[in-house]
FIRO-696397 format. One record per residue (C-alpha): residue number from 0; residue in one letter; x, z, y. Coordinates in steps of 0.5 Angstrom, whole numbers, m for minus. Layout:
% residues N
zamar: NUM&pami: A&x: X&z: Z&y: Y .
...
% end
This chain:
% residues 148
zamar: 0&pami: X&x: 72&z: m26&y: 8 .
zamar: 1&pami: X&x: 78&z: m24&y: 13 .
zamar: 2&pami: X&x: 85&z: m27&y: 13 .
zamar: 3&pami: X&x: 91&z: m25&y: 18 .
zamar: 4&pami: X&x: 98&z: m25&y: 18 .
zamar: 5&pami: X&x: 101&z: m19&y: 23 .
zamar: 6&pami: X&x: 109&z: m18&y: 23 .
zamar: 7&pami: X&x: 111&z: m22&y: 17 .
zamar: 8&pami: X&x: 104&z: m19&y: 13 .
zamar: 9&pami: X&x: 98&z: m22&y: 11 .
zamar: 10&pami: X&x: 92&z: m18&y: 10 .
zamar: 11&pami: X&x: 86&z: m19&y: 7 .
zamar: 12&pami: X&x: 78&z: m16&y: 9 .
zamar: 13&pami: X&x: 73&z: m18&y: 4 .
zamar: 14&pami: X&x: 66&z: m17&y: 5 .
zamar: 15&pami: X&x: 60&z: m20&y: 2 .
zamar: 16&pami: X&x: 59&z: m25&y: 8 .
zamar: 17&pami: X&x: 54&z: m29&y: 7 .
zamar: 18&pami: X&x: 54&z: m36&y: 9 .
zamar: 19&pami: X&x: 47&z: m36&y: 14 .
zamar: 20&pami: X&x: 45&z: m43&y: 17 .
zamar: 21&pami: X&x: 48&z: m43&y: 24 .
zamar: 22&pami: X&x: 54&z: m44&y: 29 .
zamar: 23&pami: X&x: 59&z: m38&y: 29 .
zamar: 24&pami: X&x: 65&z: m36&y: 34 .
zamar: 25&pami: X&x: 70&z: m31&y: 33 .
zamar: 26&pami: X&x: 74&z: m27&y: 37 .
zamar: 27&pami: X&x: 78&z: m21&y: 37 .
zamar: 28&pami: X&x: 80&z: m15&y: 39 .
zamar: 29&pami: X&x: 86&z: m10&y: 38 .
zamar: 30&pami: X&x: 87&z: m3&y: 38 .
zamar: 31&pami: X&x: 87&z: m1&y: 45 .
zamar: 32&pami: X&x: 80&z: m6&y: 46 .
zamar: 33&pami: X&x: 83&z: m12&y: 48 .
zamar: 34&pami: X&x: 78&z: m18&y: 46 .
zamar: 35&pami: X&x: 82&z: m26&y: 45 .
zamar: 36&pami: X&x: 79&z: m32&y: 48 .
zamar: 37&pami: X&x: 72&z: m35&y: 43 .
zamar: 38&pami: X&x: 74&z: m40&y: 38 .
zamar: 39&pami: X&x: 71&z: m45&y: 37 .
zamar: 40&pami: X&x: 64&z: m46&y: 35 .
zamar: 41&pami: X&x: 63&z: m48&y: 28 .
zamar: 42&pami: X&x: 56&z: m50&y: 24 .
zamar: 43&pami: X&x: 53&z: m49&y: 18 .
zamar: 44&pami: X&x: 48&z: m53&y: 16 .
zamar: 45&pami: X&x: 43&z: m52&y: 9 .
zamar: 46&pami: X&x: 46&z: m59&y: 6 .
zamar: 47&pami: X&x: 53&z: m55&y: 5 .
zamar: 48&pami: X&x: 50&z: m50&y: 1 .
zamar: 49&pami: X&x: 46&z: m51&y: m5 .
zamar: 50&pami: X&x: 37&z: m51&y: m2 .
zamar: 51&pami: X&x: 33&z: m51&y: m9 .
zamar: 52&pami: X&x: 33&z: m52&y: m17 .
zamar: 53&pami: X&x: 26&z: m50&y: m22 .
zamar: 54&pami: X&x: 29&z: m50&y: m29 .
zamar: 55&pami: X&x: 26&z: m54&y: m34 .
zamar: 56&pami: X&x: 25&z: m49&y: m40 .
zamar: 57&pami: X&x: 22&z: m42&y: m39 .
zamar: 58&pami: X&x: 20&z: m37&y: m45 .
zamar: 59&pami: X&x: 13&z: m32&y: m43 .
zamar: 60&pami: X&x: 14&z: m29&y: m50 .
zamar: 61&pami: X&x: 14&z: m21&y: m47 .
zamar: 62&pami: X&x: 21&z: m20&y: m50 .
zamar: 63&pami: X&x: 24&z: m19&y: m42 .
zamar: 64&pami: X&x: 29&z: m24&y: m43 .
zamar: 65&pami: X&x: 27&z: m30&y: m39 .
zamar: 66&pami: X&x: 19&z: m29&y: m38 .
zamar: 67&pami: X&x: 18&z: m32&y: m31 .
zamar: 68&pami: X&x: 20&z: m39&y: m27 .
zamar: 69&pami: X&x: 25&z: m37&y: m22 .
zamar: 70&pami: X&x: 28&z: m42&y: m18 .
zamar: 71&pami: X&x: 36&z: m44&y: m16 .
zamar: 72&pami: X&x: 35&z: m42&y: m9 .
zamar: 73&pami: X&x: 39&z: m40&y: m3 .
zamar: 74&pami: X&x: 37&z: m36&y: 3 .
zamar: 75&pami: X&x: 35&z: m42&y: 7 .
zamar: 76&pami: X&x: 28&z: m43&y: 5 .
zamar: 77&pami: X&x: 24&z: m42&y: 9 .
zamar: 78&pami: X&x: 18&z: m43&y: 4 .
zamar: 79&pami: X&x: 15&z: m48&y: m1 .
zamar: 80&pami: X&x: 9&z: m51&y: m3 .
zamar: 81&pami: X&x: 9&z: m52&y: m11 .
zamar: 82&pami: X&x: 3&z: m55&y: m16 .
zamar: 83&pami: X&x: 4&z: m55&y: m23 .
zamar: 84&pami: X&x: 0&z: m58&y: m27 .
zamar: 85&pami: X&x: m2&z: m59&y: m34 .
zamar: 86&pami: X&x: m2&z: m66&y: m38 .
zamar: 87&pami: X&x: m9&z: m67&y: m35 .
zamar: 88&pami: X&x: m7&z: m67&y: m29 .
zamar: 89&pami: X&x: m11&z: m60&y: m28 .
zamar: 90&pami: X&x: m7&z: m54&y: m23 .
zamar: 91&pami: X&x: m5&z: m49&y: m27 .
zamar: 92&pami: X&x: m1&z: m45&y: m22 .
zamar: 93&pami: X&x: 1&z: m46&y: m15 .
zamar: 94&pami: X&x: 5&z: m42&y: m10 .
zamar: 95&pami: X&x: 7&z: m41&y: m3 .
zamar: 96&pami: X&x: 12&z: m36&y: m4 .
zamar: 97&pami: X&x: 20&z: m38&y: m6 .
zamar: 98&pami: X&x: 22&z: m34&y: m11 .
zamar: 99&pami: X&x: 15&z: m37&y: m15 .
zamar: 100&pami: X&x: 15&z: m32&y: m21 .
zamar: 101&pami: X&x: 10&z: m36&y: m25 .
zamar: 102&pami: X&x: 8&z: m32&y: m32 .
zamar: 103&pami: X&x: 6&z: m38&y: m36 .
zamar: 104&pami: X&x: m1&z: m35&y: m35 .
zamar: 105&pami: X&x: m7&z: m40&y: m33 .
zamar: 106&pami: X&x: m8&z: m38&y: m25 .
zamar: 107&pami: X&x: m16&z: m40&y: m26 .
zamar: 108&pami: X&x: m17&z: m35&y: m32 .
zamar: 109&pami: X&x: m11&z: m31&y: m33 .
zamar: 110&pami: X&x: m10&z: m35&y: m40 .
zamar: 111&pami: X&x: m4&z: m36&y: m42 .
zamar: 112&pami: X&x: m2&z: m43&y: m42 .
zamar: 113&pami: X&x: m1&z: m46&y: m50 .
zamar: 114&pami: X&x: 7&z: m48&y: m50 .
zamar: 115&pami: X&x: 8&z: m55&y: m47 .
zamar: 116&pami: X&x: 10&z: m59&y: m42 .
zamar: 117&pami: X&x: 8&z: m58&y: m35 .
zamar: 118&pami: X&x: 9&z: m62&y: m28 .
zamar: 119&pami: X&x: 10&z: m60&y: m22 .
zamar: 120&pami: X&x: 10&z: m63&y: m15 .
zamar: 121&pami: X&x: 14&z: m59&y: m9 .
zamar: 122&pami: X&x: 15&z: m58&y: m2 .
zamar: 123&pami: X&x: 21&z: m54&y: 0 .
zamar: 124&pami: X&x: 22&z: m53&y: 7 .
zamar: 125&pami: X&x: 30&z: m51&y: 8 .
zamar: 126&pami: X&x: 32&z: m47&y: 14 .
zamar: 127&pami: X&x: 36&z: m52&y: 18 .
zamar: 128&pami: X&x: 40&z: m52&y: 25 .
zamar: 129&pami: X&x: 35&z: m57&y: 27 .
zamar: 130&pami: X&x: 30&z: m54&y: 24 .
zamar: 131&pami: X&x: 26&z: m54&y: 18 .
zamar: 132&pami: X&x: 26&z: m60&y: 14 .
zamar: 133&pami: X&x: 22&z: m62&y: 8 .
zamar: 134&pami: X&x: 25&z: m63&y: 1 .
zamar: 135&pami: X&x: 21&z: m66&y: m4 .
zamar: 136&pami: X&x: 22&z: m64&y: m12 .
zamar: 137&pami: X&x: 18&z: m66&y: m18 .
zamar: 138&pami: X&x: 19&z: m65&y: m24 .
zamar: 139&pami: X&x: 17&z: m62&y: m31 .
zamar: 140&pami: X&x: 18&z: m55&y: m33 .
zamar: 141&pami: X&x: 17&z: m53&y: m42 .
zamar: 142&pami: X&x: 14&z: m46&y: m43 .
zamar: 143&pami: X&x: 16&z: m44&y: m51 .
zamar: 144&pami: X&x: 12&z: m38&y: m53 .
zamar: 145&pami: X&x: 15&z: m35&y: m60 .
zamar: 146&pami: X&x: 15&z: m29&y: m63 .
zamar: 147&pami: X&x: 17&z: m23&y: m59 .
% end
């Protein structure tokens, strides 16, 4: 958003301005088109924005409530490598893609996978000023199946 005060009046234009890795300046310009001196230069890195989550739960029951694994993710990401493994250690989906989308089927067979845990391992490489870095996440994720 933009704030600014003019005669004793505060004005507010709010736009959905999204916070985008790198360094920005403003200037201004009036209404006859005389432009200010640039700012100073502020930068924005991925650390102050949230990079990347997996839940731990998800339900591929076919009720539309929930189906998919889907990340906490931020416009930063460039791409991920995810493995998500069964208890024996076999994968049963692996993506490059951020947005993972995983329907709890099987990636070998196309079988759903039985109600249980799952272990993943991924590599999530943010979009940083310095450019990407890699971020290393492990954890589980539940599959529960019920009745639709």
């Amino acid at each position: 958003s933009v704030d600014y005060i003019f005669n004793d009046t505060v004005y507010y234009y709010h736009e959905n301005l999204e916070a985008v890795v790198g360094c920005y300046t403003v200037t201004a310009v009036d209404s006859l088109g005389n432009e200010s001196a640039m700012s100073n230069k502020i930068c924005i890195d991925y650390d102050e924005c949230p990079a990347y989550g997996i839940p731990n739960v998800f339900t591929p029951n076919g009720d539309g409530f929930n189906d998919y694994l889907l990340p906490y993710s931020s416009a930063n990401v460039d791409h991920i490598d995810l493995k998500i493994f069964n208890r024996w250690g076999k994968i049963m989906y692996e993506t490059d893609d951020p947005e993972i989308n995983w329907d709890g089927k099987n990636q070998n067979n196309n079988q759903d996978c039985p109600a249980a845990p799952y272990f993943y391992v991924c590599d999530v490489y943010i979009i940083t000023i310095e450019g990407l870095k890699k971020i290393n996440l492990q954890g589980s994720v539940t599959i529960v199946r019920g009745n639709n």
